[in-house]
CHARMM internal coordinates of N, CA and C (Angstrom, degrees):
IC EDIT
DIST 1 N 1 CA 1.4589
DIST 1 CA 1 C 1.5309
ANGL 1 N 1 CA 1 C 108.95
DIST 1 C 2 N 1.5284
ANGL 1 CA 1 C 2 N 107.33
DIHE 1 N 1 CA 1 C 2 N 138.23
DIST 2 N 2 CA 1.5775
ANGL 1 C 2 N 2 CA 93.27
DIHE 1 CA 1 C 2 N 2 CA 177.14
DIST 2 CA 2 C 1.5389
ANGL 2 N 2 CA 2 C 130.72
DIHE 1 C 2 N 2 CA 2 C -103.06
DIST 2 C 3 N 1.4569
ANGL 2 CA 2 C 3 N 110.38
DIHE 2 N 2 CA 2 C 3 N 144.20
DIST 3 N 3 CA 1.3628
ANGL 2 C 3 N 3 CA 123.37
DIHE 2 CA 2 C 3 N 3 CA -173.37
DIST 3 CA 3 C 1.7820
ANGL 3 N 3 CA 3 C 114.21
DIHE 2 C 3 N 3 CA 3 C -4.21
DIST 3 C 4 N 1.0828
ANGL 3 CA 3 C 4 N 135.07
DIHE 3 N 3 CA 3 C 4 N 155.43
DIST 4 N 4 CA 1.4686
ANGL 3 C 4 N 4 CA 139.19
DIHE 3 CA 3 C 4 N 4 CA 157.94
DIST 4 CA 4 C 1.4031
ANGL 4 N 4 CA 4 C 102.72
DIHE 3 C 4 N 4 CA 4 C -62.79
DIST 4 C 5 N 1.4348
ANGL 4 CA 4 C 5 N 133.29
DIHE 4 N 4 CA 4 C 5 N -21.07
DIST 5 N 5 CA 1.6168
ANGL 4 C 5 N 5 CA 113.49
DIHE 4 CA 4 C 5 N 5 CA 173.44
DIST 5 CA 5 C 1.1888
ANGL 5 N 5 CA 5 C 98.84
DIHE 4 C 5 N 5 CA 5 C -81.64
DIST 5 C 6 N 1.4577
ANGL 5 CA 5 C 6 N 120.36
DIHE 5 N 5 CA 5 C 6 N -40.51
DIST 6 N 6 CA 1.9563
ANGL 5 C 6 N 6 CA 106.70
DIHE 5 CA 5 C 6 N 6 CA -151.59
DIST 6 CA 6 C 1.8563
ANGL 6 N 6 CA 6 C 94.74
DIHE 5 C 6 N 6 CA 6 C -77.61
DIST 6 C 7 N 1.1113
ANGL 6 CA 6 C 7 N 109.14
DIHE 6 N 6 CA 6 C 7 N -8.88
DIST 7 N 7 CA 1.7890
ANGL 6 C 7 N 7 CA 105.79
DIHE 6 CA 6 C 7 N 7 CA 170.60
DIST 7 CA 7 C 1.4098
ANGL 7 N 7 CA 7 C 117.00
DIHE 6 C 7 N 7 CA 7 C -83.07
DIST 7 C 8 N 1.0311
ANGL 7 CA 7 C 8 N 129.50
DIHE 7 N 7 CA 7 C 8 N -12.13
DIST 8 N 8 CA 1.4795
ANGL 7 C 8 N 8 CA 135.43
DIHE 7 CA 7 C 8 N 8 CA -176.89
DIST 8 CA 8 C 1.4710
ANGL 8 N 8 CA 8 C 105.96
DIHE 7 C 8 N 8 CA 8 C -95.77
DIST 8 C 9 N 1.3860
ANGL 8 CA 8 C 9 N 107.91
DIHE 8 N 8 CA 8 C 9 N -40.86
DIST 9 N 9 CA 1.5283
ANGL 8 C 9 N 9 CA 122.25
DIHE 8 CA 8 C 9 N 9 CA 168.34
DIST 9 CA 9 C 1.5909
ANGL 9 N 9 CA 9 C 108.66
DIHE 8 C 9 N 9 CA 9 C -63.77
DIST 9 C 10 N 0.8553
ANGL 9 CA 9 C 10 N 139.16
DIHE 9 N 9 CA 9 C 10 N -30.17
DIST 10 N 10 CA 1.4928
ANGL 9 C 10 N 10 CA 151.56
DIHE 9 CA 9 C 10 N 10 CA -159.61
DIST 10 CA 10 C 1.6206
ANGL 10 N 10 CA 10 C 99.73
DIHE 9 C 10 N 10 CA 10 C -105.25
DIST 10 C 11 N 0.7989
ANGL 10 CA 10 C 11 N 98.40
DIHE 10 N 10 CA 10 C 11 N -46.50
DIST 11 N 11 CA 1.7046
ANGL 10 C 11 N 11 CA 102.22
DIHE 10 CA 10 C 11 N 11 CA 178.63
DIST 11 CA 11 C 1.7955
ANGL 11 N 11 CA 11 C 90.35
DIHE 10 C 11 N 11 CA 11 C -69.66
DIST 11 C 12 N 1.6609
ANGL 11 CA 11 C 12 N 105.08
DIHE 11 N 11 CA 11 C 12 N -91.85
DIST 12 N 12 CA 1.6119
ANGL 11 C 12 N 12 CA 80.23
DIHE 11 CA 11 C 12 N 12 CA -176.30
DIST 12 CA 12 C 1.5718
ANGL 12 N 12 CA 12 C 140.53
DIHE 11 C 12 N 12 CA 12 C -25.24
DIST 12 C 13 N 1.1590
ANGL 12 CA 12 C 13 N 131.74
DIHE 12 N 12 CA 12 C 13 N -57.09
DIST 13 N 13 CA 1.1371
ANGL 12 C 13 N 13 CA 138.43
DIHE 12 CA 12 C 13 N 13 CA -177.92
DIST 13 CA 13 C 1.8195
ANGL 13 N 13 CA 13 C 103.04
DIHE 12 C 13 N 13 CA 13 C -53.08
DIST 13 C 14 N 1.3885
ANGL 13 CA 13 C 14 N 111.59
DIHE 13 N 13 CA 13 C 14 N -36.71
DIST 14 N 14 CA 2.0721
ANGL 13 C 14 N 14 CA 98.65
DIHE 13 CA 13 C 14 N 14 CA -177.70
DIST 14 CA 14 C 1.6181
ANGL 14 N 14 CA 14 C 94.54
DIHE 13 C 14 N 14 CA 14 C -85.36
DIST 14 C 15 N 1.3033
ANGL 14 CA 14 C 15 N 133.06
DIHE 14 N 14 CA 14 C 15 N -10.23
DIST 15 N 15 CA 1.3881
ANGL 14 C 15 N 15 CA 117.99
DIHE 14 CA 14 C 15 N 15 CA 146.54
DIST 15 CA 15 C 1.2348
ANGL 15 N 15 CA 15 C 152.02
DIHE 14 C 15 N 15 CA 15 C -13.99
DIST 15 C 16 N 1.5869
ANGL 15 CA 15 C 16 N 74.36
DIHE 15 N 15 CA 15 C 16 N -92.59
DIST 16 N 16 CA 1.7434
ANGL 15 C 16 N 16 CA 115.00
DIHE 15 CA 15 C 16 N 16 CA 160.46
DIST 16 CA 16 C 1.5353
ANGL 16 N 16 CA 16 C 116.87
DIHE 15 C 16 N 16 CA 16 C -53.85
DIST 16 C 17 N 1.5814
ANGL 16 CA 16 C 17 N 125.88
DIHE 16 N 16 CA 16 C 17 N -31.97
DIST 17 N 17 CA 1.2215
ANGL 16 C 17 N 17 CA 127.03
DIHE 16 CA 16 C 17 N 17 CA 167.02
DIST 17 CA 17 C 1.8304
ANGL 17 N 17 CA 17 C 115.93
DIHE 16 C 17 N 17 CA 17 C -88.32
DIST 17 C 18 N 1.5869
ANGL 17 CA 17 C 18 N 112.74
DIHE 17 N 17 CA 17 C 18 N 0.69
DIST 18 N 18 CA 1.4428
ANGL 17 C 18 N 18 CA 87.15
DIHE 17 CA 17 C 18 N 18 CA 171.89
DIST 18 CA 18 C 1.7484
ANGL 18 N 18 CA 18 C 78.45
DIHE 17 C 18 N 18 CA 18 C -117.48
DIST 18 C 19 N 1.0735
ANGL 18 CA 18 C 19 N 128.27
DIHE 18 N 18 CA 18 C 19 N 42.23
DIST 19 N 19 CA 1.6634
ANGL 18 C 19 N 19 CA 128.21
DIHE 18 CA 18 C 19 N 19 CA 136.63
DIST 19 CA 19 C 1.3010
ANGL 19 N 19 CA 19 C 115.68
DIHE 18 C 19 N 19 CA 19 C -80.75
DIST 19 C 20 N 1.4389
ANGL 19 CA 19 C 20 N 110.69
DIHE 19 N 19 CA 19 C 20 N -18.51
DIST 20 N 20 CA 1.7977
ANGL 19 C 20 N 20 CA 96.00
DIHE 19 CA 19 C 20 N 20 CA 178.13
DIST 20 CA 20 C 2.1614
ANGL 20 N 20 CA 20 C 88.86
DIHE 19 C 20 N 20 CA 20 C 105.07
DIST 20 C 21 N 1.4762
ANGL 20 CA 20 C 21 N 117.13
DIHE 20 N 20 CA 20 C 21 N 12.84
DIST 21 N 21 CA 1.7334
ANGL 20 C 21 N 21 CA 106.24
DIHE 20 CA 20 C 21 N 21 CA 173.17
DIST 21 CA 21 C 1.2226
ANGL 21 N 21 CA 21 C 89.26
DIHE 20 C 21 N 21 CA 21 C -110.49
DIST 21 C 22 N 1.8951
ANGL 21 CA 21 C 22 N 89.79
DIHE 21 N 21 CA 21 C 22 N 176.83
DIST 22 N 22 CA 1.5548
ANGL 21 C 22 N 22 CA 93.87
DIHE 21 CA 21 C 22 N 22 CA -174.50
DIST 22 CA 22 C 2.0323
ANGL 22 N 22 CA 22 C 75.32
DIHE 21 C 22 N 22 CA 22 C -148.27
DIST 22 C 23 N 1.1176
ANGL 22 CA 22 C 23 N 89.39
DIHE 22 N 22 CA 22 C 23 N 175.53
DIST 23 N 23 CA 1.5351
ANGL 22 C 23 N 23 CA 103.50
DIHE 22 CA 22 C 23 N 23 CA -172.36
DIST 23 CA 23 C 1.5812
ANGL 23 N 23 CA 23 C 96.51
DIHE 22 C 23 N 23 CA 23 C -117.82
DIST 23 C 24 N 1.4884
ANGL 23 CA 23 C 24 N 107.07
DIHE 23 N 23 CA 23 C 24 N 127.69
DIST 24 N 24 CA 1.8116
ANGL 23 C 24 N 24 CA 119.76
DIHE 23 CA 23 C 24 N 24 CA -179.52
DIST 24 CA 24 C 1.5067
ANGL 24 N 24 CA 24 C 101.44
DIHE 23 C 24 N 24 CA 24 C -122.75
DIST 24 C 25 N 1.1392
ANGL 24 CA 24 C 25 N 137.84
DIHE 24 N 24 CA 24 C 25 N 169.53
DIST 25 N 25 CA 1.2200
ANGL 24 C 25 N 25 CA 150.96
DIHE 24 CA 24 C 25 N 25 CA -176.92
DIST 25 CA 25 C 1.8775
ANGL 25 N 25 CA 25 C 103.11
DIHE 24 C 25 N 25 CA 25 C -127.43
DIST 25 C 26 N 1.2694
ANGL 25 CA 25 C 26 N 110.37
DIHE 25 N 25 CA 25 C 26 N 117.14
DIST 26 N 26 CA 1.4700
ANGL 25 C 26 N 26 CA 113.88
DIHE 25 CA 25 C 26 N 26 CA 154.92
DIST 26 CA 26 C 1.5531
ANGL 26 N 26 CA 26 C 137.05
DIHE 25 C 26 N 26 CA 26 C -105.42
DIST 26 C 27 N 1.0074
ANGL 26 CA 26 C 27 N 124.02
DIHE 26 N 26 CA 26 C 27 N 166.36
DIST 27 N 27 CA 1.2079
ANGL 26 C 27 N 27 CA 124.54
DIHE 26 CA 26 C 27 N 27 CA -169.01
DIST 27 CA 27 C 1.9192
ANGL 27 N 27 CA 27 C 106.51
DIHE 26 C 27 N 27 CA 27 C -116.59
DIST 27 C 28 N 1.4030
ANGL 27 CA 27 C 28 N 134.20
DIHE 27 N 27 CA 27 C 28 N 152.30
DIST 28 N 28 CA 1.0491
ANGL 27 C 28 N 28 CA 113.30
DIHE 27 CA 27 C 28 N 28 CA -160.32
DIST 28 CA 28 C 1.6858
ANGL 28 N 28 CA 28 C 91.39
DIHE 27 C 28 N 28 CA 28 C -173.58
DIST 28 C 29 N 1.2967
ANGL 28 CA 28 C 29 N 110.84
DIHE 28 N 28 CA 28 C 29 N 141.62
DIST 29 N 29 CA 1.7168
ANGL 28 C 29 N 29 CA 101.45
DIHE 28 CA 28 C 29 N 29 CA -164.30
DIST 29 CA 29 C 1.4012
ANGL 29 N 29 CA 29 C 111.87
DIHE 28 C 29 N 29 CA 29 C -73.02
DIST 29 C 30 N 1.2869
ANGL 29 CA 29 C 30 N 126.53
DIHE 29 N 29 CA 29 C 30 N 143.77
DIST 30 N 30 CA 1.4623
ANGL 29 C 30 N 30 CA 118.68
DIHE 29 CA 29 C 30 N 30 CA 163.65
DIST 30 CA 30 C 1.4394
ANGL 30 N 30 CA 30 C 123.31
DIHE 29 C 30 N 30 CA 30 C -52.09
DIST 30 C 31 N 1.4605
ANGL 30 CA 30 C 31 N 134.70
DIHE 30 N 30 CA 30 C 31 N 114.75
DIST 31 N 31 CA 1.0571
ANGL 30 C 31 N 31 CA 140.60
DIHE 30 CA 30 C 31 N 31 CA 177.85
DIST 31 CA 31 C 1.4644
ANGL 31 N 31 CA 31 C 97.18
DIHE 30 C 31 N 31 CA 31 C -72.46
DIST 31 C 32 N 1.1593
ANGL 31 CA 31 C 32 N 144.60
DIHE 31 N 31 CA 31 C 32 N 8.28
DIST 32 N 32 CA 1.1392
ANGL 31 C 32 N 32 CA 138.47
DIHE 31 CA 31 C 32 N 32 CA -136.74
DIST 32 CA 32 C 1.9656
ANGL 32 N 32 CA 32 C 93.73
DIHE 31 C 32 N 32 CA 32 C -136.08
DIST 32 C 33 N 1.1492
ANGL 32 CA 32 C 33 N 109.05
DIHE 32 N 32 CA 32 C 33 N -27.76
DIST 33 N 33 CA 1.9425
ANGL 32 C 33 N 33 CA 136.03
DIHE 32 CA 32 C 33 N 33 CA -152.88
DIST 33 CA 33 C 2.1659
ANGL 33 N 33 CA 33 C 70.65
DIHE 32 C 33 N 33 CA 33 C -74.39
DIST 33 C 34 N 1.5335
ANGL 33 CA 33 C 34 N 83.50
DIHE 33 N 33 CA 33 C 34 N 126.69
DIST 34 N 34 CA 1.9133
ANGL 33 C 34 N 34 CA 103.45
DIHE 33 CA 33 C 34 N 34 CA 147.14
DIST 34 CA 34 C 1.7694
ANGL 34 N 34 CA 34 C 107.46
DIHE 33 C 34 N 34 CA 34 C -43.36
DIST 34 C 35 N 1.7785
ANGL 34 CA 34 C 35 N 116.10
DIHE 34 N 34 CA 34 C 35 N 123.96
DIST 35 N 35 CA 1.2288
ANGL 34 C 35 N 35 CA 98.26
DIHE 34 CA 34 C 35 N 35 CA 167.22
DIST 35 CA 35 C 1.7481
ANGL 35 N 35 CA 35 C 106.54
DIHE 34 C 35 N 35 CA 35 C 110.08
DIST 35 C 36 N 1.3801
ANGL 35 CA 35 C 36 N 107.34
DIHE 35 N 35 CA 35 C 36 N -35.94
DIST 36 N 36 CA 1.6165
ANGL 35 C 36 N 36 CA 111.21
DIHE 35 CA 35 C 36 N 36 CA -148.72
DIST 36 CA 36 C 1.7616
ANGL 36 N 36 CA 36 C 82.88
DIHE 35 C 36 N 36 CA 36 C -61.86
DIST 36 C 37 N 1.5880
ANGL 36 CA 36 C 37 N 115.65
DIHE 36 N 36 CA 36 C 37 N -59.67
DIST 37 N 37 CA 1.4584
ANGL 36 C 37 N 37 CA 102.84
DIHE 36 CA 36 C 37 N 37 CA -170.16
DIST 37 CA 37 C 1.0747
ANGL 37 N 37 CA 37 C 145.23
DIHE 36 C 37 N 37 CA 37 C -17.74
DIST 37 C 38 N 1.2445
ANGL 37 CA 37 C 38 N 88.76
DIHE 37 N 37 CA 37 C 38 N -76.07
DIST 38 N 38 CA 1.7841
ANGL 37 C 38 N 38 CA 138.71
DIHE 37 CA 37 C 38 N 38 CA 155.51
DIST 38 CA 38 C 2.1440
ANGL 38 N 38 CA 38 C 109.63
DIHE 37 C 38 N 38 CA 38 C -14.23
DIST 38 C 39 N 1.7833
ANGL 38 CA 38 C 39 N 83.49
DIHE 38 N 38 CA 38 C 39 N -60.76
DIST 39 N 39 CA 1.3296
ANGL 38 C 39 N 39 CA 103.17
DIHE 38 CA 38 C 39 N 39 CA 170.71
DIST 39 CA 39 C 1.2528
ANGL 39 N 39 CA 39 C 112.52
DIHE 38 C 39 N 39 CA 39 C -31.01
DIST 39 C 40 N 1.6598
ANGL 39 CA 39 C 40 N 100.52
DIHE 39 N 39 CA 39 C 40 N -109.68
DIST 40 N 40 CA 1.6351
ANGL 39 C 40 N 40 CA 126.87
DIHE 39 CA 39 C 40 N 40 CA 136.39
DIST 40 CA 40 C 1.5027
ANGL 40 N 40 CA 40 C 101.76
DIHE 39 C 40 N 40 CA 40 C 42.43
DIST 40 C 41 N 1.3009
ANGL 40 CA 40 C 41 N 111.13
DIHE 40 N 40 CA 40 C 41 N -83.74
DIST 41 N 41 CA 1.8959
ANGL 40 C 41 N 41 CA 132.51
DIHE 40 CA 40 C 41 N 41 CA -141.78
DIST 41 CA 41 C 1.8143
ANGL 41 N 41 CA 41 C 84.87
DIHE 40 C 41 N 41 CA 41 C -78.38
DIST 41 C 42 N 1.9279
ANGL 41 CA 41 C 42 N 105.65
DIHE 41 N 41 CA 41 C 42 N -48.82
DIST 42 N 42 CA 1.7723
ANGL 41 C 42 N 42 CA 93.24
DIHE 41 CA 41 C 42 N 42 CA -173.22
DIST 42 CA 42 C 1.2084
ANGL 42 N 42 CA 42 C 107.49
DIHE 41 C 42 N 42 CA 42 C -69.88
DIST 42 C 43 N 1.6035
ANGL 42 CA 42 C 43 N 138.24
DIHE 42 N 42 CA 42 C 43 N -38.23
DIST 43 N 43 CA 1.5448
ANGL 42 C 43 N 43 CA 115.82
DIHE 42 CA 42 C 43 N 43 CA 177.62
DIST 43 CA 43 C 0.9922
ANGL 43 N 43 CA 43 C 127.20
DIHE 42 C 43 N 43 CA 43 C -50.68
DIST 43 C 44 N 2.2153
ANGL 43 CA 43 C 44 N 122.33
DIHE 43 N 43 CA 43 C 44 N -29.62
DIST 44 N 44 CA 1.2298
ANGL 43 C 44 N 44 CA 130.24
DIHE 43 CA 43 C 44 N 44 CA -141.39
DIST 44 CA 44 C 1.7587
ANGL 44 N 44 CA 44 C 79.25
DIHE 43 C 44 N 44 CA 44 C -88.96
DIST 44 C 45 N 1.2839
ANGL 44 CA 44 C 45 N 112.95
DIHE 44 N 44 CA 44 C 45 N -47.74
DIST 45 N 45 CA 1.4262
ANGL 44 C 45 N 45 CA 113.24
DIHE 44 CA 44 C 45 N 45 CA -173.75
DIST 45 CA 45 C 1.5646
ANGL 45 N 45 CA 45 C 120.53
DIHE 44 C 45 N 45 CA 45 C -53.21
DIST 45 C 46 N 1.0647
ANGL 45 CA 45 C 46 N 137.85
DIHE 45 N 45 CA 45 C 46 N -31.86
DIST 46 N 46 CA 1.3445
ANGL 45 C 46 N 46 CA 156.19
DIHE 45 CA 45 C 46 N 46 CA 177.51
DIST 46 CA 46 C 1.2862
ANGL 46 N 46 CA 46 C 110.81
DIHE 45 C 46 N 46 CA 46 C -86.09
DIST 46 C 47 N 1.6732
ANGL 46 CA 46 C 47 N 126.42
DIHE 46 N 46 CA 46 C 47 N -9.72
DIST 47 N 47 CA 1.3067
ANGL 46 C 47 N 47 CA 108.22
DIHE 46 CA 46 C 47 N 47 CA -176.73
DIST 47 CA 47 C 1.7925
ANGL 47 N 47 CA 47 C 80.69
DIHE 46 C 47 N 47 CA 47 C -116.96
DIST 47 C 48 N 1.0304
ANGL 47 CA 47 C 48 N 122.87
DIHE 47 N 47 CA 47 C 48 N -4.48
DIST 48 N 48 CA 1.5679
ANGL 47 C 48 N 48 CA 119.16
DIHE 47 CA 47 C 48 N 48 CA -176.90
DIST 48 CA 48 C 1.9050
ANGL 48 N 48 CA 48 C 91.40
DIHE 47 C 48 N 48 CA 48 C -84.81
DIST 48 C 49 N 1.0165
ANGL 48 CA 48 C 49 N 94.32
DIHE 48 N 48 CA 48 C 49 N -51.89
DIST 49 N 49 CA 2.0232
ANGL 48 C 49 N 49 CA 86.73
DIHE 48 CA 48 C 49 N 49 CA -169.24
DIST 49 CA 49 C 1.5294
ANGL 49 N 49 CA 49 C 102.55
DIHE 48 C 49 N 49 CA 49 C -69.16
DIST 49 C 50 N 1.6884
ANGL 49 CA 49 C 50 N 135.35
DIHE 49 N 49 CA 49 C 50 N -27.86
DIST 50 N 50 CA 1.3292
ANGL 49 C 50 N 50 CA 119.40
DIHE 49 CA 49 C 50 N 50 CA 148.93
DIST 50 CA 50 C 1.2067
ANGL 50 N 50 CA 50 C 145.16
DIHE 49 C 50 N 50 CA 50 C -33.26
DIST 50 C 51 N 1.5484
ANGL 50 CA 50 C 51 N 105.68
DIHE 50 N 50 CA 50 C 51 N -52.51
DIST 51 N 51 CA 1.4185
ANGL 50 C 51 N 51 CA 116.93
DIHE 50 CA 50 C 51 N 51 CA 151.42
DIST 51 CA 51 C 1.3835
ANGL 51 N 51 CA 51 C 150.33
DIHE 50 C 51 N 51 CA 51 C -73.14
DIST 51 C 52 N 1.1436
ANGL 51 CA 51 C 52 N 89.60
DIHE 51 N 51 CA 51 C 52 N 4.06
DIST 52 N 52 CA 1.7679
ANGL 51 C 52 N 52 CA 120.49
DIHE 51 CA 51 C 52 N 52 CA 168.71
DIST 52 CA 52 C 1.1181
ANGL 52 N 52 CA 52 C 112.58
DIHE 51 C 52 N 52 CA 52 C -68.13
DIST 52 C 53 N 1.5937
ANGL 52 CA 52 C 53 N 98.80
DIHE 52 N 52 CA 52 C 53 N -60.26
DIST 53 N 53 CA 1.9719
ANGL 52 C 53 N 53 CA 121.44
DIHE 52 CA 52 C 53 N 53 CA 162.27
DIST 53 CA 53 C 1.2343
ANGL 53 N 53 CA 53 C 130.95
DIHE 52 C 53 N 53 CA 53 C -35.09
DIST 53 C 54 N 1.3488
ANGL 53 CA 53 C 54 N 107.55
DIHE 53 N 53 CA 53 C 54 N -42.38
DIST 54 N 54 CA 1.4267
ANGL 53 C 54 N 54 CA 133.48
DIHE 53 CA 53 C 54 N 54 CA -156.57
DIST 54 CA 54 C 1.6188
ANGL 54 N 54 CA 54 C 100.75
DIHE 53 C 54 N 54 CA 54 C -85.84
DIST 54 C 55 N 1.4931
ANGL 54 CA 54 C 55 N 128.11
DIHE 54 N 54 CA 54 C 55 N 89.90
DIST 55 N 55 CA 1.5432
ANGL 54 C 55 N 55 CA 108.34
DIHE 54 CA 54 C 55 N 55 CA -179.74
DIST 55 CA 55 C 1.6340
ANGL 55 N 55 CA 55 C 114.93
DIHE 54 C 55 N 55 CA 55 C -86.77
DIST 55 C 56 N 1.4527
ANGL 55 CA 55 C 56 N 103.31
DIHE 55 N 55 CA 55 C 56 N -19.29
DIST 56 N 56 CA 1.8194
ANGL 55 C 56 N 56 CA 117.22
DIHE 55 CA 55 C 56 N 56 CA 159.40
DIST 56 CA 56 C 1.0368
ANGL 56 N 56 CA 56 C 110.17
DIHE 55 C 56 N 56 CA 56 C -58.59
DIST 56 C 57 N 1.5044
ANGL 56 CA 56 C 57 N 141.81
DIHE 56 N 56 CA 56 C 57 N -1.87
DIST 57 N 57 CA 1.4858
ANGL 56 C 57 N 57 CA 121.56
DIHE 56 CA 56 C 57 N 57 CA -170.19
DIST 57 CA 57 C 1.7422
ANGL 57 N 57 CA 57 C 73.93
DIHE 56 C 57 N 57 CA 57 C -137.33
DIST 57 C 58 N 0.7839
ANGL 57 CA 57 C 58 N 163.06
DIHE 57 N 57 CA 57 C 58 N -6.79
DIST 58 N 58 CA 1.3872
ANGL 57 C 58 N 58 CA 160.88
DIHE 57 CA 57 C 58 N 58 CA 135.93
DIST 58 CA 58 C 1.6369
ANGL 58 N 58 CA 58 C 120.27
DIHE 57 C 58 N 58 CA 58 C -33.70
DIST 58 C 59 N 1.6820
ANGL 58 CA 58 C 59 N 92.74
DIHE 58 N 58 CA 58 C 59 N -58.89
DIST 59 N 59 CA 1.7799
ANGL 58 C 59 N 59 CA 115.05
DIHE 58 CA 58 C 59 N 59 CA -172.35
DIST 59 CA 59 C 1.3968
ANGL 59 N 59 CA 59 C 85.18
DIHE 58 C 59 N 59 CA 59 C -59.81
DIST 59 C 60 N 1.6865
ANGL 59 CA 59 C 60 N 122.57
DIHE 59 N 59 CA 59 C 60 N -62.60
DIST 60 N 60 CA 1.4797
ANGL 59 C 60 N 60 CA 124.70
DIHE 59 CA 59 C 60 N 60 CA -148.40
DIST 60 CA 60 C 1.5929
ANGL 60 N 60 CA 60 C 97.74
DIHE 59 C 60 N 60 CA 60 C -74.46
DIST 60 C 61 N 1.0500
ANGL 60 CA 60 C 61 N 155.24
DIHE 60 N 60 CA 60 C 61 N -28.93
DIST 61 N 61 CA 1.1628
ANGL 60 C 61 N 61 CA 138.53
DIHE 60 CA 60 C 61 N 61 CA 143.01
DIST 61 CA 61 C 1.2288
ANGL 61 N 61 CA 61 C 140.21
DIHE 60 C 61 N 61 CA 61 C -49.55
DIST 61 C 62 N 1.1988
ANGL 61 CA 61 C 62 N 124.70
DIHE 61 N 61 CA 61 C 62 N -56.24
DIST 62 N 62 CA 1.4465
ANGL 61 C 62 N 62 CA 118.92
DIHE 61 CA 61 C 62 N 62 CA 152.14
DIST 62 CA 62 C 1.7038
ANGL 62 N 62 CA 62 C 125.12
DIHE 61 C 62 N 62 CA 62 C -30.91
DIST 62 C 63 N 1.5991
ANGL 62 CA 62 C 63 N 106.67
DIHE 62 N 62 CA 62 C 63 N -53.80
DIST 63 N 63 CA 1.4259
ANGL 62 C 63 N 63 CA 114.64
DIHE 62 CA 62 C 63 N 63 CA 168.36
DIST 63 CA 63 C 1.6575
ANGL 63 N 63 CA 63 C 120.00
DIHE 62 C 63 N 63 CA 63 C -53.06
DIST 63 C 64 N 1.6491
ANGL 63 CA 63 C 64 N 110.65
DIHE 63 N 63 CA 63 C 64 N -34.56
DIST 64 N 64 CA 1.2496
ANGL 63 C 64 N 64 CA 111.18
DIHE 63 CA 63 C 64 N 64 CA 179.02
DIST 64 CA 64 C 1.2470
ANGL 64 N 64 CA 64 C 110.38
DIHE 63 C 64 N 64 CA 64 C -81.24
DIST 64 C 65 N 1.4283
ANGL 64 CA 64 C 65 N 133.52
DIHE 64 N 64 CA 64 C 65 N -30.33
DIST 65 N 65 CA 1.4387
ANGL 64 C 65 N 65 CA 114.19
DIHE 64 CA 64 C 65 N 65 CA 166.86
DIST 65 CA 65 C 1.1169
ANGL 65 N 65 CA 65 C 121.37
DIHE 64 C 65 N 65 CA 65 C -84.12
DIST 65 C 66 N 1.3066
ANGL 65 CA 65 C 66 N 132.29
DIHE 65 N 65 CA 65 C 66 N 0.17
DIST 66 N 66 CA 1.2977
ANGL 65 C 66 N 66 CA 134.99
DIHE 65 CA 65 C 66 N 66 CA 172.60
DIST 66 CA 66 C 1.5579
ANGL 66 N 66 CA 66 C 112.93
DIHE 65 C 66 N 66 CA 66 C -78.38
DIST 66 C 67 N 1.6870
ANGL 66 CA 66 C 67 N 109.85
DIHE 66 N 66 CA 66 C 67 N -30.26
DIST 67 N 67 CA 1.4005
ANGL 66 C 67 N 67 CA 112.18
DIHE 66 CA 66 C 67 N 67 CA 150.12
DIST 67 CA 67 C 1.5014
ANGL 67 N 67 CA 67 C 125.13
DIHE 66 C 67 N 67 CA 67 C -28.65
DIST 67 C 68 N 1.6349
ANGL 67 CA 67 C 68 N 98.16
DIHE 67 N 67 CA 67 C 68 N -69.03
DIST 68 N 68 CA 1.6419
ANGL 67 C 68 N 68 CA 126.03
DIHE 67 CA 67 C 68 N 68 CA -165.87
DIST 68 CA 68 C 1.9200
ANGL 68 N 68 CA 68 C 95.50
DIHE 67 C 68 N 68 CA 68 C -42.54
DIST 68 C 69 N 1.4041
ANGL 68 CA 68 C 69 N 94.47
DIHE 68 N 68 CA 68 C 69 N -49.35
DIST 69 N 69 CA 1.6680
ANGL 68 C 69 N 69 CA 104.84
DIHE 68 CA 68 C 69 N 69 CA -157.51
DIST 69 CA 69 C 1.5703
ANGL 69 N 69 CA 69 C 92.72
DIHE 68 C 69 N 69 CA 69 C -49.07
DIST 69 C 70 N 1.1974
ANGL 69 CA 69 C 70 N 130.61
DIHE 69 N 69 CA 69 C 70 N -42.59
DIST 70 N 70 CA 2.0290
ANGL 69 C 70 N 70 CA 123.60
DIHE 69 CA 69 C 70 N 70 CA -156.93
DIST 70 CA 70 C 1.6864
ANGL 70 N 70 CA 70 C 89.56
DIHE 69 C 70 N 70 CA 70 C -86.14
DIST 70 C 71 N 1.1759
ANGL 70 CA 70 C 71 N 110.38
DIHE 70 N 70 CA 70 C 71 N 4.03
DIST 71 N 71 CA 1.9849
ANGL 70 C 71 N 71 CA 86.39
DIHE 70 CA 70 C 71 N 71 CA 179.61
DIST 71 CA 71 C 1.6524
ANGL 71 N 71 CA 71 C 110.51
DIHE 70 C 71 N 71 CA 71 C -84.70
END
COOR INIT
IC SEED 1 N 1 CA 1 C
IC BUILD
């Protein structure tokens, strides 16, 4: 028979599935992996000098917080 947790767990989860969920599994990088930092800092850098480039994604930001400002 299983534990009083794995029944509460079991109960929740056929819950949650006659709510109309379903349970998926993802995958997601180890923050933990030699390197990951490192990573991290060169994408952040390369998508920062992209957008440097970008004066359409500049205009449309500026415009969108200039939205924010009249609320």
């Amino acid at each position: 028979m299983p534990a009083n947790s794995a029944l509460r767990v079991q109960k929740h989860r056929i819950s949650l599935r006659k709510s109309g969920l379903r349970p998926i599994q993802i995958w997601v990088p180890d923050t933990r992996a030699p390197g990951f930092t490192d990573e991290c800092r060169r994408q952040s850098k390369l998508a920062a000098l992209v957008d440097q480039k970008d004066h359409e994604l500049t205009s449309f930001i500026d415009k969108a917080l200039s939205d924010l400002d009249d609320l």
